[in-house]
PQR file of N, CA, C, O and H, with PARSE charges and radii, in Angstrom:
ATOM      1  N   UNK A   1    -149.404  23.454 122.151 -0.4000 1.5000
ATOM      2  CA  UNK A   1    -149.736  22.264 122.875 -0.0000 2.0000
ATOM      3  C   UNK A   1    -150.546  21.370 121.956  0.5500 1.7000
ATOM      4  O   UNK A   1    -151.264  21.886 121.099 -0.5500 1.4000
ATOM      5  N   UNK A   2    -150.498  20.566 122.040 -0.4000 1.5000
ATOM      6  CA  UNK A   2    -151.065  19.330 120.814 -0.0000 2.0000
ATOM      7  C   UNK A   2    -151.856  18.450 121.975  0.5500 1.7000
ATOM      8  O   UNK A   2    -151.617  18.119 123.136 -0.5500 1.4000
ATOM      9  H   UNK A   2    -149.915  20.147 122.736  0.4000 1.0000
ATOM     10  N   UNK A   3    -153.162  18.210 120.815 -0.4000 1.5000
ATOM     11  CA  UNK A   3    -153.974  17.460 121.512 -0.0000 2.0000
ATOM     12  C   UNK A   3    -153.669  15.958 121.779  0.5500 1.7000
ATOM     13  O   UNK A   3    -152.838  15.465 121.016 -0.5500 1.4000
ATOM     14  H   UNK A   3    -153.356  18.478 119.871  0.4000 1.0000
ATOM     15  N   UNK A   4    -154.220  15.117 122.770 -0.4000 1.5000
ATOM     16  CA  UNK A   4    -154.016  14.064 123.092 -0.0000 2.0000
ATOM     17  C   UNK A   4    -153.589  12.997 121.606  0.5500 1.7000
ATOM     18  O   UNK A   4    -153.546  13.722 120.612 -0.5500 1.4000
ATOM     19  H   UNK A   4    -154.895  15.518 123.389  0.4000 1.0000
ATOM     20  N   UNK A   5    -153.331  11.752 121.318 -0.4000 1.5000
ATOM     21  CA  UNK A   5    -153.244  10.950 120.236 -0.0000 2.0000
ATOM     22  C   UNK A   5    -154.090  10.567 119.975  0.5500 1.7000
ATOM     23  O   UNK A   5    -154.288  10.753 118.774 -0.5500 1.4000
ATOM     24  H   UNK A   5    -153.366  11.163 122.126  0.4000 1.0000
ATOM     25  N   UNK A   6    -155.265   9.769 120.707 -0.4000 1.5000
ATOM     26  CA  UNK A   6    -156.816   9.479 120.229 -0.0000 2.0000
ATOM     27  C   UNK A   6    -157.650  10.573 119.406  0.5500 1.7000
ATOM     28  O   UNK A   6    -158.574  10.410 118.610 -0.5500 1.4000
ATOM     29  H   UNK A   6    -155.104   9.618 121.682  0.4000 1.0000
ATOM     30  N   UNK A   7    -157.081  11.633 119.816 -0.4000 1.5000
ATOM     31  CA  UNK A   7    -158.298  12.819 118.770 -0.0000 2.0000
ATOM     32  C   UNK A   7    -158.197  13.126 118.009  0.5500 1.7000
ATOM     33  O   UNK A   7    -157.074  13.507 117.678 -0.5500 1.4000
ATOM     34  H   UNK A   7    -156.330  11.766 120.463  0.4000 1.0000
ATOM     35  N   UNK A   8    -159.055  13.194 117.300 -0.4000 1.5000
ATOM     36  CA  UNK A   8    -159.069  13.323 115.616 -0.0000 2.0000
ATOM     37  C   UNK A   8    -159.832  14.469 115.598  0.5500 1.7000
ATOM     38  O   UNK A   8    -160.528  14.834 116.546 -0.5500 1.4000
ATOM     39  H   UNK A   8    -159.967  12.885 117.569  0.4000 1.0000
ATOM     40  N   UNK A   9    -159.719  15.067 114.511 -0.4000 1.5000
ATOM     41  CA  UNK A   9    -160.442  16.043 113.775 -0.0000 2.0000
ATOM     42  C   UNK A   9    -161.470  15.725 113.123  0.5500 1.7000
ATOM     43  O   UNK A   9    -161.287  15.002 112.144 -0.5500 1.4000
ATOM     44  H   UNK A   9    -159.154  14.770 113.741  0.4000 1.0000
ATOM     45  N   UNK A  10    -162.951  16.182 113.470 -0.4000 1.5000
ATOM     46  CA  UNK A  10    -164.388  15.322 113.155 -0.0000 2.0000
ATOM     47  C   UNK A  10    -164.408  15.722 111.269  0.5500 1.7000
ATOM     48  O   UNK A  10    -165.191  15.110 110.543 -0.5500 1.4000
ATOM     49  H   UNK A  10    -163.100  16.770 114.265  0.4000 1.0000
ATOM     50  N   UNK A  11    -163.698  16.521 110.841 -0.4000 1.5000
ATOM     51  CA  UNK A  11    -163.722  17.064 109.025 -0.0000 2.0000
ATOM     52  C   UNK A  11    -163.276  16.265 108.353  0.5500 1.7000
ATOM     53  O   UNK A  11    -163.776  15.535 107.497 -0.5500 1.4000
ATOM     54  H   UNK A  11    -163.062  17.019 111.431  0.4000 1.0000
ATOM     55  N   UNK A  12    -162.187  16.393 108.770 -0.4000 1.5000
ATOM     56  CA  UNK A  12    -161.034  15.593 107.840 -0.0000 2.0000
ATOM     57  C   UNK A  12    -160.211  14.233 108.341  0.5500 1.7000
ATOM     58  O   UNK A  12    -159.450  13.607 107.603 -0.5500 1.4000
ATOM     59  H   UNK A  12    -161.781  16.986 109.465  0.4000 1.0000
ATOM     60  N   UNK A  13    -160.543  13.834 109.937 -0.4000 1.5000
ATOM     61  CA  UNK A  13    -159.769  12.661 110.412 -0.0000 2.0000
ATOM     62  C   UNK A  13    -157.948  12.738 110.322  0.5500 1.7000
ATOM     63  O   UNK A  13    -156.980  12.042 110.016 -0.5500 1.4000
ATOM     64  H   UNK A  13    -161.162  14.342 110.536  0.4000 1.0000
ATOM     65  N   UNK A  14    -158.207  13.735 110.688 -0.4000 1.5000
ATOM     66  CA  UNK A  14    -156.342  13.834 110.829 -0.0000 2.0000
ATOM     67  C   UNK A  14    -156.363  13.767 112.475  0.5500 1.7000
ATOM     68  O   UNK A  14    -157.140  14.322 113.252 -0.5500 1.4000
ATOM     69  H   UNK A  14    -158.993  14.300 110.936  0.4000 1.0000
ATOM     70  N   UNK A  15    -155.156  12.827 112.765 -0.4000 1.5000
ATOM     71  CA  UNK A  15    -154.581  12.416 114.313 -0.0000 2.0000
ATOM     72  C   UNK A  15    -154.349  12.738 114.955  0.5500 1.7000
ATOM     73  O   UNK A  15    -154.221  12.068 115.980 -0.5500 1.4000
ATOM     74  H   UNK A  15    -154.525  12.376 112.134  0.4000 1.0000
ATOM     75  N   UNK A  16    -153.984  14.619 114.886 -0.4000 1.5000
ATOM     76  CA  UNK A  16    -153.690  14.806 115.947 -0.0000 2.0000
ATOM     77  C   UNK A  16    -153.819  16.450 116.105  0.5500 1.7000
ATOM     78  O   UNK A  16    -152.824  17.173 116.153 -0.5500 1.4000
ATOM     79  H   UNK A  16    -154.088  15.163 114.053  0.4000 1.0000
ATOM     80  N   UNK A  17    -155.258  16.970 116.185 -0.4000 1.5000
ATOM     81  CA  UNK A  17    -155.388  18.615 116.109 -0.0000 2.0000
ATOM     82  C   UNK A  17    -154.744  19.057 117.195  0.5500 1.7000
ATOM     83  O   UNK A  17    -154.524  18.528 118.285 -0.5500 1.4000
ATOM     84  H   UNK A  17    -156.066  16.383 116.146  0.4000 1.0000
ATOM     85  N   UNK A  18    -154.369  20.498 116.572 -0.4000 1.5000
ATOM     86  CA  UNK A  18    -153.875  21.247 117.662 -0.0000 2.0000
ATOM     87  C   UNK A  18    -154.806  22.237 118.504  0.5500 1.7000
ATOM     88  O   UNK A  18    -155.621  22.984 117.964 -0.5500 1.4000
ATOM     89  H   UNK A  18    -154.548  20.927 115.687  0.4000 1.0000
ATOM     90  N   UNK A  19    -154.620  22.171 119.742 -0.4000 1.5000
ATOM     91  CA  UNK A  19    -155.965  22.557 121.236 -0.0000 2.0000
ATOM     92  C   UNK A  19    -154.892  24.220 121.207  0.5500 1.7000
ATOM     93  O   UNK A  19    -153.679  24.281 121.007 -0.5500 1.4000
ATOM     94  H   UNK A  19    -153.957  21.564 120.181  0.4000 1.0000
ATOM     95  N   UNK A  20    -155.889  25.435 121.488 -0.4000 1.5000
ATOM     96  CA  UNK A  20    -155.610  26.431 121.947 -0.0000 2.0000
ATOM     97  C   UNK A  20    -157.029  26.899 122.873  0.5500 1.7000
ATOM     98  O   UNK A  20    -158.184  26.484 122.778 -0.5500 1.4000
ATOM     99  H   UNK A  20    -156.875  25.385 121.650  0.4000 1.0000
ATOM    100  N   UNK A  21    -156.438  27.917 123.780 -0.4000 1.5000
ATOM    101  CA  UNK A  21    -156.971  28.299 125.094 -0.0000 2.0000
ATOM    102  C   UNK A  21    -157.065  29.902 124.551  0.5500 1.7000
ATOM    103  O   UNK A  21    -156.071  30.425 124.048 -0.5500 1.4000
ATOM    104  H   UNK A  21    -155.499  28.254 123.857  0.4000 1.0000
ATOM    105  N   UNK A  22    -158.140  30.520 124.673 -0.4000 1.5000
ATOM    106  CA  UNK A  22    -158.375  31.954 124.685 -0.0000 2.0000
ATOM    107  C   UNK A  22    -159.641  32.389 125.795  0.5500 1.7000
ATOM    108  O   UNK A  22    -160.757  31.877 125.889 -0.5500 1.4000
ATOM    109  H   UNK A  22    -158.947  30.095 125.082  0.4000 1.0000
ATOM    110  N   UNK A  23    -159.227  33.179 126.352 -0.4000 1.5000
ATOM    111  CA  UNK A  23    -159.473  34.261 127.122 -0.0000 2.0000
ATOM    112  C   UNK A  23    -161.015  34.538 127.037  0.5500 1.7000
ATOM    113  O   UNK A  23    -161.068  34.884 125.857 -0.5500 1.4000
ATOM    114  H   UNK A  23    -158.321  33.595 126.276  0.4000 1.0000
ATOM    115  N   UNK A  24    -162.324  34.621 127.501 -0.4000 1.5000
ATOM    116  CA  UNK A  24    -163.710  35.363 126.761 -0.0000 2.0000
ATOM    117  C   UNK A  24    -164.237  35.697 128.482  0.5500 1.7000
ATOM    118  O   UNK A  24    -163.931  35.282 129.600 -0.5500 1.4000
ATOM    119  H   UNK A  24    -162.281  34.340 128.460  0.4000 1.0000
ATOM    120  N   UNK A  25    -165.472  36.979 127.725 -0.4000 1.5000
ATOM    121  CA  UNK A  25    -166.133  37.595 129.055 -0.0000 2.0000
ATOM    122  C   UNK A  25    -167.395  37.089 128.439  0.5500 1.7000
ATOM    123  O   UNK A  25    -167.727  36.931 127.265 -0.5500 1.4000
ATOM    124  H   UNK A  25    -165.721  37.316 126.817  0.4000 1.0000
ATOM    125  N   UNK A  26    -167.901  36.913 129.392 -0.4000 1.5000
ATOM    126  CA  UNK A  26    -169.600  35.901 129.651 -0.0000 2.0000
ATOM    127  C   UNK A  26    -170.659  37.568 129.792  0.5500 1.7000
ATOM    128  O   UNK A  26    -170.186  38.690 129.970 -0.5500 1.4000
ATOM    129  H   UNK A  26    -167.631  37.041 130.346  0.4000 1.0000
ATOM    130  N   UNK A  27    -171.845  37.279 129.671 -0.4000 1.5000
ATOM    131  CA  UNK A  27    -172.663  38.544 129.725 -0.0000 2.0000
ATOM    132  C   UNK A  27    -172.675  39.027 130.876  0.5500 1.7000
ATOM    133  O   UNK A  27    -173.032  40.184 131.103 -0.5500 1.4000
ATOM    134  H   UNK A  27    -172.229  36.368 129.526  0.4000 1.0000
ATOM    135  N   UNK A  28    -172.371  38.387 131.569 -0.4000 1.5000
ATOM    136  CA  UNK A  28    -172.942  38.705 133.309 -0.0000 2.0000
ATOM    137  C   UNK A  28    -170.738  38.902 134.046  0.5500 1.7000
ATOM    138  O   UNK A  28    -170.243  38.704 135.156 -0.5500 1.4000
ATOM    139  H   UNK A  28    -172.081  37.447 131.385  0.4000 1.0000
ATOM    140  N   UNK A  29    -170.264  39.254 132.996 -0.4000 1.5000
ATOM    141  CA  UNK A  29    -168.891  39.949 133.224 -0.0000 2.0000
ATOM    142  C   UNK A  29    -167.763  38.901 133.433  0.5500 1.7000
ATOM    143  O   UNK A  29    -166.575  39.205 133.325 -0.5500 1.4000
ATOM    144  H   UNK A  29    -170.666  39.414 132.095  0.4000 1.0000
ATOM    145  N   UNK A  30    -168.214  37.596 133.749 -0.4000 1.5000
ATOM    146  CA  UNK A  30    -166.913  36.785 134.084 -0.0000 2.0000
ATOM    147  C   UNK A  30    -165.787  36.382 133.347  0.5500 1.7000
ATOM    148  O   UNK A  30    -165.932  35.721 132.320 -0.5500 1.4000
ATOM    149  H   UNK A  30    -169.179  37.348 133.837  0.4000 1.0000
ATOM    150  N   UNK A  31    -165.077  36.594 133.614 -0.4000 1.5000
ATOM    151  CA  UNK A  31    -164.124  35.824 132.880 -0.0000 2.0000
ATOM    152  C   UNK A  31    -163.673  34.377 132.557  0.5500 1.7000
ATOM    153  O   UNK A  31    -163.028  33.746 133.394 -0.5500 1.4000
ATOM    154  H   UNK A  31    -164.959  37.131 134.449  0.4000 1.0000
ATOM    155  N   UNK A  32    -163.984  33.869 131.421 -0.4000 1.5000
ATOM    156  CA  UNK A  32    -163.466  32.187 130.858 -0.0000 2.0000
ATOM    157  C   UNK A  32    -162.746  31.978 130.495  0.5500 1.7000
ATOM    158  O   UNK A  32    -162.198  32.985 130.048 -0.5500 1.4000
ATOM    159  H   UNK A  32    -164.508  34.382 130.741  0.4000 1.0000
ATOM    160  N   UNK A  33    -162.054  30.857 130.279 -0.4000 1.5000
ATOM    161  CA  UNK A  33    -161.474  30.191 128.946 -0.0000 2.0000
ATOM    162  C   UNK A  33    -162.037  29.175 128.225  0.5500 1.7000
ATOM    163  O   UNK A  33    -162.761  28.287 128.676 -0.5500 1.4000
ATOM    164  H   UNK A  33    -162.499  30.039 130.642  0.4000 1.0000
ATOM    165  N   UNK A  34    -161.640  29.347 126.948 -0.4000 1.5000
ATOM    166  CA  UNK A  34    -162.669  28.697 126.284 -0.0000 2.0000
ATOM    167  C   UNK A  34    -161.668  27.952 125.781  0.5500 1.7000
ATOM    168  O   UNK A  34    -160.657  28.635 125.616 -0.5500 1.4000
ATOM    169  H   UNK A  34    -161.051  30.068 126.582  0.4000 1.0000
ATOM    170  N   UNK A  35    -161.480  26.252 125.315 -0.4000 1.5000
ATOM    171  CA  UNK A  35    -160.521  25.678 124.765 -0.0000 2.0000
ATOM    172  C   UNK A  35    -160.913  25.247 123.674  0.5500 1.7000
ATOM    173  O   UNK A  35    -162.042  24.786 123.503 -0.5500 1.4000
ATOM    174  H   UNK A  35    -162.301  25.697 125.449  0.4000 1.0000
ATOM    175  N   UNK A  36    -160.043  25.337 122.801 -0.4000 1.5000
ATOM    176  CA  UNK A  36    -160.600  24.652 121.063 -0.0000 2.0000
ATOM    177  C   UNK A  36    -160.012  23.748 120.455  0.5500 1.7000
ATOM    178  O   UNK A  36    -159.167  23.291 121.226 -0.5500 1.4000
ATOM    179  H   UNK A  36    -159.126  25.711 122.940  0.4000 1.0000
ATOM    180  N   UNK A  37    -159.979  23.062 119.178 -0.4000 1.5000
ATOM    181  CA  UNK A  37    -159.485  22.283 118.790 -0.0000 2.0000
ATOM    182  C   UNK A  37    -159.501  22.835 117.465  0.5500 1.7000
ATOM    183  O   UNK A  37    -160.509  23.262 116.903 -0.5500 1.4000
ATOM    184  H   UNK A  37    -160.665  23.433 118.553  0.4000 1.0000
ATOM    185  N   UNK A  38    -157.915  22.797 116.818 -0.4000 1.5000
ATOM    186  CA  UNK A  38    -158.154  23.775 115.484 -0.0000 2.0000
ATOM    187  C   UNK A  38    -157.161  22.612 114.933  0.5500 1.7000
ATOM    188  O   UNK A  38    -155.984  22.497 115.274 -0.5500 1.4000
ATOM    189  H   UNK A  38    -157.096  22.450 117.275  0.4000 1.0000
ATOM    190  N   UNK A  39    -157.777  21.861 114.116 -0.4000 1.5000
ATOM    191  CA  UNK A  39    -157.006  21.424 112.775 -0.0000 2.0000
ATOM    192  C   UNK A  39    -156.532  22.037 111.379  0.5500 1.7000
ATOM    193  O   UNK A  39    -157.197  23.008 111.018 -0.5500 1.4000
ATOM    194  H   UNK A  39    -158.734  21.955 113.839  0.4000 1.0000
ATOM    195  N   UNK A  40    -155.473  21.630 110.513 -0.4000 1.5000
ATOM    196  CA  UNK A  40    -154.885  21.912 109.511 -0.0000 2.0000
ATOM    197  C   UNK A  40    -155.583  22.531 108.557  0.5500 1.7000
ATOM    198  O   UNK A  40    -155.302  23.574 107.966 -0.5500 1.4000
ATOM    199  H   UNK A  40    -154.933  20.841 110.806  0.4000 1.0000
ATOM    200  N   UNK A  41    -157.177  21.326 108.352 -0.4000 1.5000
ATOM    201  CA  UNK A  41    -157.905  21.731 107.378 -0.0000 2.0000
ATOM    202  C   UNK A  41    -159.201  23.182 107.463  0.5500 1.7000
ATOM    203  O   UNK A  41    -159.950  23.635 106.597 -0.5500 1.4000
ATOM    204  H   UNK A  41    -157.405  20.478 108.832  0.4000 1.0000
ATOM    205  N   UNK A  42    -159.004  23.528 108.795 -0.4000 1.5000
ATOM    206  CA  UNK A  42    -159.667  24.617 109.264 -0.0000 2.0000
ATOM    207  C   UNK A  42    -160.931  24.344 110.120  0.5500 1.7000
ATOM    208  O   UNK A  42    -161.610  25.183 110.711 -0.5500 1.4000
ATOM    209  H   UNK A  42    -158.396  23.160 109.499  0.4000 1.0000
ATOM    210  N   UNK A  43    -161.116  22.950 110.066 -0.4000 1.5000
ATOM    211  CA  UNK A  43    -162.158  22.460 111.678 -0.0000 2.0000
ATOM    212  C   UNK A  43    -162.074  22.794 112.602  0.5500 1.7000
ATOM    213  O   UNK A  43    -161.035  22.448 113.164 -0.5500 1.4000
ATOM    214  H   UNK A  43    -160.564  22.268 109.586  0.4000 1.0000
ATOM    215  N   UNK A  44    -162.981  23.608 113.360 -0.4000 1.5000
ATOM    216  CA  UNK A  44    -162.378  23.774 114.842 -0.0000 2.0000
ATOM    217  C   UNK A  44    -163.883  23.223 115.716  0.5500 1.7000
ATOM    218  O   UNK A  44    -164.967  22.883 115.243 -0.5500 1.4000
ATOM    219  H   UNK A  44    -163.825  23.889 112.903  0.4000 1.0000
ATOM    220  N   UNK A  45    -163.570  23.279 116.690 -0.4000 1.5000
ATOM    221  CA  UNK A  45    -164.742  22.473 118.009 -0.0000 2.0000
ATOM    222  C   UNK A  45    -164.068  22.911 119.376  0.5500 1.7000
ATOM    223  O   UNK A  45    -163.021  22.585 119.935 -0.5500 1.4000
ATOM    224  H   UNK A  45    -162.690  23.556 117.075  0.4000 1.0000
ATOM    225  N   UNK A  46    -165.569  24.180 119.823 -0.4000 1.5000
ATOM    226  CA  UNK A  46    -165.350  24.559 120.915 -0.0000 2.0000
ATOM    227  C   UNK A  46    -165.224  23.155 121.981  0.5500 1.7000
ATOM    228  O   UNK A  46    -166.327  22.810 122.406 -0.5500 1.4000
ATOM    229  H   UNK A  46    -166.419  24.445 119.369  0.4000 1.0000
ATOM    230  N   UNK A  47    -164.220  22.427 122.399 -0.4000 1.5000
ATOM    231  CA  UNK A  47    -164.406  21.554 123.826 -0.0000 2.0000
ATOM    232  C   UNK A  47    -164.032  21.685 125.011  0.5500 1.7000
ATOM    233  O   UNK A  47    -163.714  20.622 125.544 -0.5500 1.4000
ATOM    234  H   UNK A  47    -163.325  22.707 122.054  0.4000 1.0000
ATOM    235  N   UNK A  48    -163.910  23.009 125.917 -0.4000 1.5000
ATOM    236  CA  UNK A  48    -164.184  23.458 127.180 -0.0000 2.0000
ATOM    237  C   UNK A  48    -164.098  24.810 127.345  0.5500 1.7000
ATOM    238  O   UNK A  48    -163.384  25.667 126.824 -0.5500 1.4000
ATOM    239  H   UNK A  48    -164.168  23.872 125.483  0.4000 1.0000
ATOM    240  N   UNK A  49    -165.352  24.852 128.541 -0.4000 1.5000
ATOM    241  CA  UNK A  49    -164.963  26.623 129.212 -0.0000 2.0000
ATOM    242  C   UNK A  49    -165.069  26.464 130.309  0.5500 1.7000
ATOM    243  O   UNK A  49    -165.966  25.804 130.832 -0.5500 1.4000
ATOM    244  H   UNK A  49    -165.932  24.155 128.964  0.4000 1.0000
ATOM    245  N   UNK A  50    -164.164  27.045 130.887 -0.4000 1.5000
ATOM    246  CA  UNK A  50    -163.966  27.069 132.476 -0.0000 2.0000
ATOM    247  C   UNK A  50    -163.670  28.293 133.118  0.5500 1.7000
ATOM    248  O   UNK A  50    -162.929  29.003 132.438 -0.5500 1.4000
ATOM    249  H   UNK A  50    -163.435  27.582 130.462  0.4000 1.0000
ATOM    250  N   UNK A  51    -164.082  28.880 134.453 -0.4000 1.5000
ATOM    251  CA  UNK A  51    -163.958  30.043 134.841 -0.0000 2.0000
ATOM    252  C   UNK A  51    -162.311  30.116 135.005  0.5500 1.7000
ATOM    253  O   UNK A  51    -161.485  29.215 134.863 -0.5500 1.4000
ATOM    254  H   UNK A  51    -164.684  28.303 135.005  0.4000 1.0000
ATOM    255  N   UNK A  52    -162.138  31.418 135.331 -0.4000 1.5000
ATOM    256  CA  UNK A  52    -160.781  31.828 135.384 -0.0000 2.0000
ATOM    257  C   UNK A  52    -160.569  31.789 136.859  0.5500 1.7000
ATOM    258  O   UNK A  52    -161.587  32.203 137.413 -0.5500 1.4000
ATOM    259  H   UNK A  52    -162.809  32.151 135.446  0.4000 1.0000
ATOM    260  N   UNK A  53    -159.638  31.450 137.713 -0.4000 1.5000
ATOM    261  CA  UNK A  53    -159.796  31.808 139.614 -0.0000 2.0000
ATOM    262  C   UNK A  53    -158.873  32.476 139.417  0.5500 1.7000
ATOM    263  O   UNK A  53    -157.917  32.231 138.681 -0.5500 1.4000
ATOM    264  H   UNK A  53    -158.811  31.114 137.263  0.4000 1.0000
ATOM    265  N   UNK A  54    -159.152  33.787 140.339 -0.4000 1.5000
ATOM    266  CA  UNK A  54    -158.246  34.631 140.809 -0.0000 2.0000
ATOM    267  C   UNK A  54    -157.417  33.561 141.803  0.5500 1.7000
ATOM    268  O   UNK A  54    -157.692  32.366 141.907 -0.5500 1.4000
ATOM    269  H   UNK A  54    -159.928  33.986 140.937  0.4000 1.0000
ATOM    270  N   UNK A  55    -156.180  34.367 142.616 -0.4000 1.5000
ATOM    271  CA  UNK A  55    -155.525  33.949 143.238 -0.0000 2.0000
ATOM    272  C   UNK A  55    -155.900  33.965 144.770  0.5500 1.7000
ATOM    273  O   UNK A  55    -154.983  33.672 145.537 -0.5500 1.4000
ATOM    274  H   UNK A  55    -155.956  35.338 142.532  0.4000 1.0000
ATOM    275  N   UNK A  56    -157.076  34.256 145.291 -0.4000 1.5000
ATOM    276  CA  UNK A  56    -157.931  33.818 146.157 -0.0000 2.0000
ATOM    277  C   UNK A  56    -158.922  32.684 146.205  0.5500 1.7000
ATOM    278  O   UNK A  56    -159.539  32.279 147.190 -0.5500 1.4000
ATOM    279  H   UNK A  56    -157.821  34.494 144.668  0.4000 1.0000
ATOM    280  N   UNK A  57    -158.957  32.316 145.165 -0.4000 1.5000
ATOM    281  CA  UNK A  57    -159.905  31.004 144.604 -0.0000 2.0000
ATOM    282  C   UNK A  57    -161.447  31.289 144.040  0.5500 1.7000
ATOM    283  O   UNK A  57    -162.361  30.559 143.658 -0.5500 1.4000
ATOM    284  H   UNK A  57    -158.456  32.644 144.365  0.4000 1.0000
ATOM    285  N   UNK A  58    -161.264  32.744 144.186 -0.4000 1.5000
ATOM    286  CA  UNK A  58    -162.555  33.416 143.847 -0.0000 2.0000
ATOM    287  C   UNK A  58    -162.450  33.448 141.875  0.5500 1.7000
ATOM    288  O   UNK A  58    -161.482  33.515 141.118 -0.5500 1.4000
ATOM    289  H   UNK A  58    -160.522  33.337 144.496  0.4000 1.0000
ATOM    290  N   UNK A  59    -163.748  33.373 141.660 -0.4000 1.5000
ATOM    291  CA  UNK A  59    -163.665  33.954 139.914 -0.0000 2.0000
ATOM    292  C   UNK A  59    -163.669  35.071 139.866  0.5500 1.7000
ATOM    293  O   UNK A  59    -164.386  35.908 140.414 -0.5500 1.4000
ATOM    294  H   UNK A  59    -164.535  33.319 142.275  0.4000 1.0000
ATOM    295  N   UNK A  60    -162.388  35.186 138.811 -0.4000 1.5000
ATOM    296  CA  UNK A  60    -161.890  36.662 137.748 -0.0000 2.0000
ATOM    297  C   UNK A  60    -163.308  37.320 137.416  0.5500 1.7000
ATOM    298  O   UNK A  60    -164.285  36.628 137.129 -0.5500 1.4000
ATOM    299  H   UNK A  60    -161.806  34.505 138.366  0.4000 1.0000
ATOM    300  N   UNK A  61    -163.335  38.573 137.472 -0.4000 1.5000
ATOM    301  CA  UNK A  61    -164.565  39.356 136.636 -0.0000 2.0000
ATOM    302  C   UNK A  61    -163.934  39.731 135.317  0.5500 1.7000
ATOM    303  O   UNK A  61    -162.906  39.077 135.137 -0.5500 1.4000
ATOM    304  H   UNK A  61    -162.541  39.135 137.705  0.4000 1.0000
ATOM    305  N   UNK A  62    -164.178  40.472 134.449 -0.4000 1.5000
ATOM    306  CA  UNK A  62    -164.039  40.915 133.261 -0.0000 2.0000
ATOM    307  C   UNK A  62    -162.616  41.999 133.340  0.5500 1.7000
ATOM    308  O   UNK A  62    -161.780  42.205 132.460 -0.5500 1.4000
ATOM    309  H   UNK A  62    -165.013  41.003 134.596  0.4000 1.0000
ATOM    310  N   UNK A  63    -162.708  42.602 134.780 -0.4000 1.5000
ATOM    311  CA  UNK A  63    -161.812  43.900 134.699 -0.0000 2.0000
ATOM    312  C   UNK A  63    -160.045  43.183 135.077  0.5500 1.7000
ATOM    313  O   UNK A  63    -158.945  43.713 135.231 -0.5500 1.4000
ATOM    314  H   UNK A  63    -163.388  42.436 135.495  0.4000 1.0000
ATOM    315  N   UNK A  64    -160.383  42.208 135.096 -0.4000 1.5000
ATOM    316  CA  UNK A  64    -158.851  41.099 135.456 -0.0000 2.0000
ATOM    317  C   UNK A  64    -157.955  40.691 134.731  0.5500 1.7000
ATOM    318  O   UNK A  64    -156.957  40.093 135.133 -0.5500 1.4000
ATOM    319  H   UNK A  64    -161.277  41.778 134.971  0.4000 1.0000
ATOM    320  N   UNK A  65    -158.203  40.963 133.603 -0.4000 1.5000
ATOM    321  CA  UNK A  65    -157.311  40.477 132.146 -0.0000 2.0000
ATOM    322  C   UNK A  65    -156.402  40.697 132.382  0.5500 1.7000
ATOM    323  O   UNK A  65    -155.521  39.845 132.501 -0.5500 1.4000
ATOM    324  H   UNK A  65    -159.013  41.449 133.276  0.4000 1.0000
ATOM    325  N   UNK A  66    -156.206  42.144 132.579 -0.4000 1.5000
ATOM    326  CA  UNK A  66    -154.756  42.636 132.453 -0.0000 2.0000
ATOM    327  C   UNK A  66    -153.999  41.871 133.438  0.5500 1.7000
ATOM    328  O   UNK A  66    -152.790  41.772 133.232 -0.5500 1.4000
ATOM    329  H   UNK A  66    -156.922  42.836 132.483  0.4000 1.0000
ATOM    330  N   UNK A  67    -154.419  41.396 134.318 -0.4000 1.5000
ATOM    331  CA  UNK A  67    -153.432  41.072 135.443 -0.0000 2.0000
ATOM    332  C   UNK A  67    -153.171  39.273 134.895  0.5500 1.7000
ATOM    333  O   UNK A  67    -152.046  38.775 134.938 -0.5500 1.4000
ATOM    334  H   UNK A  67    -155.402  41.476 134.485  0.4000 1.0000
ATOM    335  N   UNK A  68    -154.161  38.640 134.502 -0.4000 1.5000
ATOM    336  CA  UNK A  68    -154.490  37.203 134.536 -0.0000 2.0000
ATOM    337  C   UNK A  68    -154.155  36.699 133.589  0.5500 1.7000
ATOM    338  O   UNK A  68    -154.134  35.469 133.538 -0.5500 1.4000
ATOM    339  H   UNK A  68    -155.075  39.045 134.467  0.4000 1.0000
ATOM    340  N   UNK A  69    -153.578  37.882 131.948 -0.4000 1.5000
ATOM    341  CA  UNK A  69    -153.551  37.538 131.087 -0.0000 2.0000
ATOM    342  C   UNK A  69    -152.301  38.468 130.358  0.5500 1.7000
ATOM    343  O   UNK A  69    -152.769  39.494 129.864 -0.5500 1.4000
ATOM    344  H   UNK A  69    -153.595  38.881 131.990  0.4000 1.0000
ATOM    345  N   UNK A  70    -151.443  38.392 130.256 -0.4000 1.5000
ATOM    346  CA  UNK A  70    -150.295  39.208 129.756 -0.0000 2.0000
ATOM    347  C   UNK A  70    -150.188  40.193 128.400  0.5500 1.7000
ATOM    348  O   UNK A  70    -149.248  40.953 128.170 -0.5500 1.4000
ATOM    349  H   UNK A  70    -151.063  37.558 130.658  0.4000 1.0000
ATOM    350  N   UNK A  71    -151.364  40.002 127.567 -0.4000 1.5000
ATOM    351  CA  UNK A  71    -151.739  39.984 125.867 -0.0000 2.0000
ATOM    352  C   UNK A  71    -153.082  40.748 126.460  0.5500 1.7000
ATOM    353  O   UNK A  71    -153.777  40.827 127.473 -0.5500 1.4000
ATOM    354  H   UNK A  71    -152.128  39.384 127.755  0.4000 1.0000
ATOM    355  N   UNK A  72    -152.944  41.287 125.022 -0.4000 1.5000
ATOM    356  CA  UNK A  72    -154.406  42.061 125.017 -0.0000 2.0000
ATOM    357  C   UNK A  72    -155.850  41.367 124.580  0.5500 1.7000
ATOM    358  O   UNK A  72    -156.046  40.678 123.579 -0.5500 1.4000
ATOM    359  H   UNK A  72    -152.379  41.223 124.199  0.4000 1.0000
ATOM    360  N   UNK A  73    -156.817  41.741 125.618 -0.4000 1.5000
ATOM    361  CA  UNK A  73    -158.184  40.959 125.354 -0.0000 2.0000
ATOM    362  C   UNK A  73    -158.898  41.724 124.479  0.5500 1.7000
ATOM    363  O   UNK A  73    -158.825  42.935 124.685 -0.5500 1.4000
ATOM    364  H   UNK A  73    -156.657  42.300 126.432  0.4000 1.0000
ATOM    365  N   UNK A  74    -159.656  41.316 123.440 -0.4000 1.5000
ATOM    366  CA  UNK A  74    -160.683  42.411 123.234 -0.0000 2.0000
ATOM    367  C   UNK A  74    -161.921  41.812 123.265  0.5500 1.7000
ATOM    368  O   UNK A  74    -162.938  42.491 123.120 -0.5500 1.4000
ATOM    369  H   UNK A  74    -159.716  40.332 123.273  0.4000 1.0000
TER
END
């Protein structure tokens, strides 16, 4: 997924970094996602974390991966 056209990469000013989403557990067990911005030249910038909702609307705990996430967490 490629980031919007306005965003640049704060290193190097290239047009158009590419955004990935990974999986993280918080101390207190929850489950996030954390979204990044990883350019060519190796810049990256954490810019969002958001809880995970189960399919009750409740937040994922830590023991949910397997179900919420198809790939292995570590």
């Amino acid at each position: 997924m490629s980031a919007a056209p306005t965003a640049a990469c704060r290193r190097c000013g290239a047009a158009e970094p590419r955004t990935f989403t990974t999986p993280v557990v918080d101390c207190s067990g929850r489950l996030l996602v954390a979204t990044s911005v990883i350019c060519a030249c190796g810049g990256t910038t954490l810019v969002g974390l958001r809880p995970v909702r189960a399919a009750d609307g409740q937040g994922a705990q830590a023991d949910a991966p397997g179900r919420l996430f198809p790939f292995a967490v570590y």
